[in-house]
DSSP file (Angstrom, degrees, kcal/mol; ACC not computed):
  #  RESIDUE AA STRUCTURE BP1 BP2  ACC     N-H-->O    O-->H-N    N-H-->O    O-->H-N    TCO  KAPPA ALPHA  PHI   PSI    X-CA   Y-CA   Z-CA
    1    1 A X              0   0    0      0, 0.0    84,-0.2     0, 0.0    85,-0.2   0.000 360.0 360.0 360.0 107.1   -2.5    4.2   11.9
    2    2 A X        -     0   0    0     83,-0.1    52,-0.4     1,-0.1    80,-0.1  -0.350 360.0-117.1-102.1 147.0    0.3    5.8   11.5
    3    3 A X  S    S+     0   0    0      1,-0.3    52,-1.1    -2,-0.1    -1,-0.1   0.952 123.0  40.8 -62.9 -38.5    0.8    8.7    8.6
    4    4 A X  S    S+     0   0    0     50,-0.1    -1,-0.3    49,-0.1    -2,-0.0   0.626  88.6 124.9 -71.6  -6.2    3.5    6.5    7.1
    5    5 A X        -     0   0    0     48,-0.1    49,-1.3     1,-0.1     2,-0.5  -0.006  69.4-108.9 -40.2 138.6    1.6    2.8    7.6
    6    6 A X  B     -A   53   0A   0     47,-0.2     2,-1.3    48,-0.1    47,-0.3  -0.701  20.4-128.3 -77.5 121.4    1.3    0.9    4.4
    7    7 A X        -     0   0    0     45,-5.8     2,-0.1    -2,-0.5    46,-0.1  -0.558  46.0-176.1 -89.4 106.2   -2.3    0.8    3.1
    8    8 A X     >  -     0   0    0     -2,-1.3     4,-1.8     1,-0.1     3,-0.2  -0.341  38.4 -91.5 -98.5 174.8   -2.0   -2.7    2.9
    9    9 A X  H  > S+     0   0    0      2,-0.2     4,-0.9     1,-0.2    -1,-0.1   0.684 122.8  49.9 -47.6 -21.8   -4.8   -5.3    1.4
   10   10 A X  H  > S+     0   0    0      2,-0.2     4,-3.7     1,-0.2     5,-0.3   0.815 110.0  48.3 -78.9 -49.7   -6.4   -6.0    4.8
   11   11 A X  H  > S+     0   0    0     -3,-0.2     4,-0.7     2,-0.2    -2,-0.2   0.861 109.8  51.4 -88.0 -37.8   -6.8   -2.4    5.6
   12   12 A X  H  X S+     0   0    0     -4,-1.8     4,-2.6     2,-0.2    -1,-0.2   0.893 109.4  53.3 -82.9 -38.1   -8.5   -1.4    1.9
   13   13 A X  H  X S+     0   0    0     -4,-0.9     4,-3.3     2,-0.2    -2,-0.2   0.949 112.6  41.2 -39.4 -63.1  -11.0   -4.2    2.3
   14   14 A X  H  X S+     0   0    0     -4,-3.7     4,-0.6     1,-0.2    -2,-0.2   0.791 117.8  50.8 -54.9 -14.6  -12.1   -2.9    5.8
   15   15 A X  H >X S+     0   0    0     -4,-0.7     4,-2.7    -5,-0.3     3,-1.2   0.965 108.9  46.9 -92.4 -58.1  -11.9    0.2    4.3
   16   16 A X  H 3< S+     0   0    0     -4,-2.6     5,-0.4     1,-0.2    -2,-0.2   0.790 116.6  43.4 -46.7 -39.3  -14.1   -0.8    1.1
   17   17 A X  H 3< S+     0   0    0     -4,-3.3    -1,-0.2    -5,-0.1    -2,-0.2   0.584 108.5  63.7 -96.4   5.9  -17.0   -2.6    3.4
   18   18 A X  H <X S+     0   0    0     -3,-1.2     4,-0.7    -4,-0.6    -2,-0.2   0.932 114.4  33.0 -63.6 -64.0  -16.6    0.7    5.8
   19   19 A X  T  < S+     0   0    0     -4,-2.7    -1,-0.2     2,-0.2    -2,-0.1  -0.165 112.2  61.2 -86.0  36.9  -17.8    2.6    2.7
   20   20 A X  T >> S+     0   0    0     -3,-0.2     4,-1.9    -5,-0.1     3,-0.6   0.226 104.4  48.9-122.7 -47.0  -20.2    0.1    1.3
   21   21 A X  H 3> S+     0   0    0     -5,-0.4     4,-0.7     1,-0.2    -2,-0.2   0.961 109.4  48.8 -75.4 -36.4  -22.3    0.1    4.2
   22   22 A X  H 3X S+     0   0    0     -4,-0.7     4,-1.4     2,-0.2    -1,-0.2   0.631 108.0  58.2 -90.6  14.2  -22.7    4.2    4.6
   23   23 A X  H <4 S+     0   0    0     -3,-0.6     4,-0.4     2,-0.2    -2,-0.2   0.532 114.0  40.8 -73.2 -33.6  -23.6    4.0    0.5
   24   24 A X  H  < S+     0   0    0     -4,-1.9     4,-0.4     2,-0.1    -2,-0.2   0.714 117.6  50.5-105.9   1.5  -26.5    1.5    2.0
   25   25 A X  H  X S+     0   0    0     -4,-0.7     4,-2.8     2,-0.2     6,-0.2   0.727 108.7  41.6 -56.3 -66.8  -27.0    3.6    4.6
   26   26 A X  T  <>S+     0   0    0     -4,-1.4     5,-2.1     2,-0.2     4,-0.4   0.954 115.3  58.4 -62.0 -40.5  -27.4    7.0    3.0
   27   27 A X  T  45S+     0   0    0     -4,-0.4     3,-0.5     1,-0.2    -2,-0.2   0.822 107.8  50.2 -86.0 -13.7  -29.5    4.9    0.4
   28   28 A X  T  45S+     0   0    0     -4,-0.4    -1,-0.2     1,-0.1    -2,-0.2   0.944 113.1  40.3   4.9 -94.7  -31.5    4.1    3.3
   29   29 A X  T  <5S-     0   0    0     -4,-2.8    -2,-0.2     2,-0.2     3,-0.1   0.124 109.1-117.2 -79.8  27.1  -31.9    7.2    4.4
   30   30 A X  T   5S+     0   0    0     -3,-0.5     2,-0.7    -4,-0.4    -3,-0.2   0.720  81.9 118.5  42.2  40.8  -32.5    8.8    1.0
   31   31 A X  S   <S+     0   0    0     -5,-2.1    -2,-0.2     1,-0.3    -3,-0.1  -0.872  82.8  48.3 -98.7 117.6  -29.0   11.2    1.5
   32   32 A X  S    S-     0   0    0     -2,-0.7    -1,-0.3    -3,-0.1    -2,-0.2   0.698  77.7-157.9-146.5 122.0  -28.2    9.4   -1.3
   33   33 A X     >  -     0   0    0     -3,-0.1     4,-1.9     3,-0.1    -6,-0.1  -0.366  41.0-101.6-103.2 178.9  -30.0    8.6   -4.5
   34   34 A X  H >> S+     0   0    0      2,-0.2     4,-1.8     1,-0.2     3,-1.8   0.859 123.5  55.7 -49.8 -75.2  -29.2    5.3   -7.2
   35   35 A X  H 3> S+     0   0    0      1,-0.3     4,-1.5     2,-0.2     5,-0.2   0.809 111.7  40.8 -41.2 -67.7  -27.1    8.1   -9.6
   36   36 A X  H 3> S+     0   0    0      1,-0.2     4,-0.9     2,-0.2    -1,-0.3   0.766 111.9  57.7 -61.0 -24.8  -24.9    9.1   -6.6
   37   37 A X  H <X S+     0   0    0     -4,-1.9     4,-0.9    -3,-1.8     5,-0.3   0.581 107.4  42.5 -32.5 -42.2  -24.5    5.5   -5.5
   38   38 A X  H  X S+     0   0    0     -4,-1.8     4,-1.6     2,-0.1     3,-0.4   0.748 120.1  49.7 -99.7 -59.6  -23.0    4.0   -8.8
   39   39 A X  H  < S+     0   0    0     -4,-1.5    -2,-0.2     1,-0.2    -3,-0.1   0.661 113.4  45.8 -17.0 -43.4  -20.6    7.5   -8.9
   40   40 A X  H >X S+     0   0    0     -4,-0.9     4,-1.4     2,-0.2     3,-0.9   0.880 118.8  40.5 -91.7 -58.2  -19.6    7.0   -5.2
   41   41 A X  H >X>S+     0   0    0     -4,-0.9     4,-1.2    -3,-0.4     3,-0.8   0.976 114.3  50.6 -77.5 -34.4  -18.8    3.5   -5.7
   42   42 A X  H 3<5S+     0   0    0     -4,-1.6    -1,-0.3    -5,-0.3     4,-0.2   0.640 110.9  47.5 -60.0  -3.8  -17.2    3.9   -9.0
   43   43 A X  H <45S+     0   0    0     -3,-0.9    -1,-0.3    -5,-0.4    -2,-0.2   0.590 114.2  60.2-111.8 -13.8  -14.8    6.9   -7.6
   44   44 A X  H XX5S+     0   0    0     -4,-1.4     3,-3.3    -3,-0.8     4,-1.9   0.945 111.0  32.3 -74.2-105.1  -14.4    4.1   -4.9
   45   45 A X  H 3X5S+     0   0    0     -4,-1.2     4,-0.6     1,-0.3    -3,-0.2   0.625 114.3  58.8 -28.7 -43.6  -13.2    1.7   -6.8
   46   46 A X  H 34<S+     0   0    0     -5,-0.5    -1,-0.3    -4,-0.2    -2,-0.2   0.460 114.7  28.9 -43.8 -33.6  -11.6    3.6   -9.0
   47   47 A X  H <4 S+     0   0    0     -3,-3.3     4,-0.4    -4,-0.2    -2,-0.2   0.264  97.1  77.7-149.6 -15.0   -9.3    5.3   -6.8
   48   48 A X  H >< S+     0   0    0     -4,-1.9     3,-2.1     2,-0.1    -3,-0.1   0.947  82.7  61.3 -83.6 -36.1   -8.6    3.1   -3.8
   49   49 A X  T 3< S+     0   0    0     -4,-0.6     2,-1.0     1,-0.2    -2,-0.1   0.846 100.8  54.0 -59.8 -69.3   -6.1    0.7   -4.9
   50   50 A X  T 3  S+     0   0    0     -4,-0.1    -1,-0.2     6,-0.0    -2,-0.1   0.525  81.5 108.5 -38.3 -24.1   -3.3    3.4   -5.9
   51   51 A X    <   +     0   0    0     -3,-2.1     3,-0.1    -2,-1.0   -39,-0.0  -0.297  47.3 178.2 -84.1 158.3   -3.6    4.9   -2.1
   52   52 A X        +     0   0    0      1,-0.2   -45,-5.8   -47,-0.1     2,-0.3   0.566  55.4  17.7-135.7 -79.5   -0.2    3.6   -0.6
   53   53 A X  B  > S-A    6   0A   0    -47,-0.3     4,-2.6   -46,-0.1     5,-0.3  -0.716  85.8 -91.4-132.9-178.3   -0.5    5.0    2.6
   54   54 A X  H  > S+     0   0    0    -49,-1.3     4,-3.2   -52,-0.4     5,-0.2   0.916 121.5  52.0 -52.3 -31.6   -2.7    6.6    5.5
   55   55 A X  H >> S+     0   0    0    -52,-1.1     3,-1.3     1,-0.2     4,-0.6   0.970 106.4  50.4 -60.2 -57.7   -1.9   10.4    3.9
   56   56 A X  H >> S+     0   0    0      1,-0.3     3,-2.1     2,-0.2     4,-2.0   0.967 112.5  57.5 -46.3 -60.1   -3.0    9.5    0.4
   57   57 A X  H 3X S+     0   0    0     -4,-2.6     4,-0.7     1,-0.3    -1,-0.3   0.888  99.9  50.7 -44.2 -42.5   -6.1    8.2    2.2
   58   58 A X  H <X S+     0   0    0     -4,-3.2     4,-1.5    -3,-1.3    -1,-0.3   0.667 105.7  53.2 -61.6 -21.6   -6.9   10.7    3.6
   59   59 A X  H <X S+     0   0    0     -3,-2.1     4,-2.0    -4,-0.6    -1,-0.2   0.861 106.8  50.1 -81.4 -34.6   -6.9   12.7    0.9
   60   60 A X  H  < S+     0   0    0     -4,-2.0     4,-0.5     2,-0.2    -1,-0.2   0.502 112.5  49.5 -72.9 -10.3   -9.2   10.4   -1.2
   61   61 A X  H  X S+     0   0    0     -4,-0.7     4,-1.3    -3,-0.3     5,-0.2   0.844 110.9  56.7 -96.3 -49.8  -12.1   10.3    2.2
   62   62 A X  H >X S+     0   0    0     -4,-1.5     4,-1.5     1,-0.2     3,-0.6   0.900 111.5  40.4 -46.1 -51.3  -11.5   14.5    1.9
   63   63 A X  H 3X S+     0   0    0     -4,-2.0     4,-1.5     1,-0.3    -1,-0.2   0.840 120.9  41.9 -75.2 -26.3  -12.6   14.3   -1.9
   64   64 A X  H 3> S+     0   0    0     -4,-0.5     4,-1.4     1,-0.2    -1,-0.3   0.736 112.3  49.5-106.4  21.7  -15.3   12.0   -1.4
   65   65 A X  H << S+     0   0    0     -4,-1.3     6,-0.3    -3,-0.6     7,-0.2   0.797 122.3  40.7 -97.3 -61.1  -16.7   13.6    2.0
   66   66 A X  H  < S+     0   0    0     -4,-1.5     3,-0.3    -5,-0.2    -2,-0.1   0.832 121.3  43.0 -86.8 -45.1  -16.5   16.8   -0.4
   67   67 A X  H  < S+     0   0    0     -4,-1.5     2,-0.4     1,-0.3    -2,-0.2   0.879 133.7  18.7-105.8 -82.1  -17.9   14.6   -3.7
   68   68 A X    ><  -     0   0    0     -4,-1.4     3,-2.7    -5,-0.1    -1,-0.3  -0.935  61.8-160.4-105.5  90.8  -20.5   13.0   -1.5
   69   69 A X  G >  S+     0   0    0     -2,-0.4     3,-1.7    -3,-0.3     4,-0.3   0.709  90.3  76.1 -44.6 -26.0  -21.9   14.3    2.3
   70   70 A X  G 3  S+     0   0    0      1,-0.2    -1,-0.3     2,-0.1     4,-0.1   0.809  97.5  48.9 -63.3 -17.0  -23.2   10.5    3.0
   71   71 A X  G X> S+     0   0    0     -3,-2.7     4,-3.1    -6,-0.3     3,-2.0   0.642  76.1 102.4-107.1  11.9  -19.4    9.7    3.6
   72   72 A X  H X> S+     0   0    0     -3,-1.7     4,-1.0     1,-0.3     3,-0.5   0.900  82.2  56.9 -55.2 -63.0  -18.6   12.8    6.1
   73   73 A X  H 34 S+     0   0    0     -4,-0.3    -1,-0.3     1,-0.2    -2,-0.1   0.448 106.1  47.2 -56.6   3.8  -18.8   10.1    8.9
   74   74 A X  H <> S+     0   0    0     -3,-2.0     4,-2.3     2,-0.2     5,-0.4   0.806 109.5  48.9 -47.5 -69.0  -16.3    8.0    7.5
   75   75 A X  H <X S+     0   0    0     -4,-3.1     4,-3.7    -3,-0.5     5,-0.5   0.961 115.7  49.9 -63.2 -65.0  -13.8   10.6    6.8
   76   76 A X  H  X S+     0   0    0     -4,-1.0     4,-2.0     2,-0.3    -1,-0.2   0.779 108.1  50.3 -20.3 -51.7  -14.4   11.6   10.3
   77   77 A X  H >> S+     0   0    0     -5,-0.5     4,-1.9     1,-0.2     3,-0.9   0.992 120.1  32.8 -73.5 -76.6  -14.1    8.5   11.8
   78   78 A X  H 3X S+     0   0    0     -4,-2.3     4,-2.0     2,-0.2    -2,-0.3   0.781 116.2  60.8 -48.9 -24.7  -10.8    7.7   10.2
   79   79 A X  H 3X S+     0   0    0     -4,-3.7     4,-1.3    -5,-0.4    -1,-0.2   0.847 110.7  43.3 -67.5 -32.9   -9.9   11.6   10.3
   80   80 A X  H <X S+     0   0    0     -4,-2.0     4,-1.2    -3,-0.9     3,-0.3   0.881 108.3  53.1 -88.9 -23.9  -10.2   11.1   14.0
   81   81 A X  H  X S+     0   0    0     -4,-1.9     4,-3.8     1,-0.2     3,-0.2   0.945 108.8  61.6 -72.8 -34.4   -8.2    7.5   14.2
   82   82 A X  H  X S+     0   0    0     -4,-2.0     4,-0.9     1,-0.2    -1,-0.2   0.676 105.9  42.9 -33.8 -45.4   -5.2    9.6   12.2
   83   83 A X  H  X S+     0   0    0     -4,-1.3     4,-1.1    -3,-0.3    -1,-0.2   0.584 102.1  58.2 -86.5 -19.5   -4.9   11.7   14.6
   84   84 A X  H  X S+     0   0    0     -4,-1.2     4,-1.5     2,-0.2    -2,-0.2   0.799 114.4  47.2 -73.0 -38.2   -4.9    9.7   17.8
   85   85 A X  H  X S+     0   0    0     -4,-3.8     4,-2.4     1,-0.2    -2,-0.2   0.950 108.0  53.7 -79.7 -32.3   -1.9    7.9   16.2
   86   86 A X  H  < S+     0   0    0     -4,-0.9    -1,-0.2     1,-0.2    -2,-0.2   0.753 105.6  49.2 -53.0 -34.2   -0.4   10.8   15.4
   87   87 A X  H >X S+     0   0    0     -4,-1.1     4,-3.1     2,-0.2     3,-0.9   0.818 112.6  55.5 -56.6 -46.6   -0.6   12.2   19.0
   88   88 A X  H 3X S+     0   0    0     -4,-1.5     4,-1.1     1,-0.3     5,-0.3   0.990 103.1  51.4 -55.5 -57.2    0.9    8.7   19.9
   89   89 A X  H 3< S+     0   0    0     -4,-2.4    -1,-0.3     1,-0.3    -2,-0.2   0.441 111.7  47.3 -66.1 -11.2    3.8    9.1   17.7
   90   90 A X  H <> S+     0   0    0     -3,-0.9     4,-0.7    -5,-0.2    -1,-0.3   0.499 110.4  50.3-109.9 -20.7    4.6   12.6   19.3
   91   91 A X  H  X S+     0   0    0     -4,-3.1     4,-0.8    -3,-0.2    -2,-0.2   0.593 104.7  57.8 -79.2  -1.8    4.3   11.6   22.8
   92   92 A X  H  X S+     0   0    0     -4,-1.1     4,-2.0     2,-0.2    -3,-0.2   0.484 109.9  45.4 -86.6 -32.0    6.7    8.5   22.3
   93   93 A X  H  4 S+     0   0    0     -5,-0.3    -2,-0.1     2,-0.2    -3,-0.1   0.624 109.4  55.4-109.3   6.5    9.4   10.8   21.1
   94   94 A X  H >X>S+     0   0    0     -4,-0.7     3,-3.4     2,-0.2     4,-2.4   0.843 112.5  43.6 -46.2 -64.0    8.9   13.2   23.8
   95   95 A X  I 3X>S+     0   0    0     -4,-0.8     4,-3.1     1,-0.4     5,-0.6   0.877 109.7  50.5 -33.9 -54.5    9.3   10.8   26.1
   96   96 A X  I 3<5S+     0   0    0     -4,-2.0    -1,-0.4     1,-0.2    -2,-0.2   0.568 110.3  52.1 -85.9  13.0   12.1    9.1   24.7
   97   97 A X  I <>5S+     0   0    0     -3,-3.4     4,-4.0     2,-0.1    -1,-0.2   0.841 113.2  49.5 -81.0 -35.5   14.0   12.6   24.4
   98   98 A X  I  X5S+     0   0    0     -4,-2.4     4,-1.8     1,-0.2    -2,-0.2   0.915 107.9  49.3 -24.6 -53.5   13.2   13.1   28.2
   99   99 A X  I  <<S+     0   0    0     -4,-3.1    -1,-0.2    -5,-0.5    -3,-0.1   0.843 110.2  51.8 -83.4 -37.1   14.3   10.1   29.0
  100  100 A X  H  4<S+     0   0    0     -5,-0.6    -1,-0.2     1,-0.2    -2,-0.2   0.933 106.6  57.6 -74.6 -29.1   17.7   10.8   26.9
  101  101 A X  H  <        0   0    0     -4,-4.0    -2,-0.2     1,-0.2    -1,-0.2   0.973 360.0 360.0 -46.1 -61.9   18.1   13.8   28.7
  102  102 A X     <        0   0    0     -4,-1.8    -1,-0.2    -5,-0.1    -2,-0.1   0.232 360.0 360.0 -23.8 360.0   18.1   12.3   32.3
């Protein structure tokens, strides 16, 4: 997932039953009570369709990580896929300047 990728309809759905499930999860495991559950999903809703791309996402998992603790492994979990493409994407243009060097 690349910092420019388009957060496209597919990708806000997975993204939406990602966070739906630690919302029944934390209410599960009483980190989260009914009042923070219709907040969380209303700031949810609320706020994912505008996101464009992977940055703006990230910024919306940082406020509700911050907002709500039940989603820190979310944001983690996508914090961590962000950065493995990002890694990708800077070893692919090392390479290929190596390889223009040669």
């Amino acid at each position: 997932m690349a910092n420019s990728q388009v957060f496209d309809v597919n990708l806000k759905n997975k993204v939406k039953a990602d966070l739906l499930h630690a919302i029944i999860s934390g209410l599960e495991a009483k980190t989260l009570n009914l009042v923070g559950m219709k907040a969380s999903a209303n700031y949810i809703l609320d706020h994912i369709e505008a996101i464009k791309n992977y940055s703006q996402f990230m910024v919306f998992m940082d406020e509700l990580k911050t907002k709500w603790p039940v989603f820190k492994n979310s944001y983690n979990l996508y914090g961590n896929k962000f950065y493995q493409e990002k890694e990708k994407e800077v070893i692919s243009k090392l390479q290929g300047f190596i390889k223009s060097q040669r």
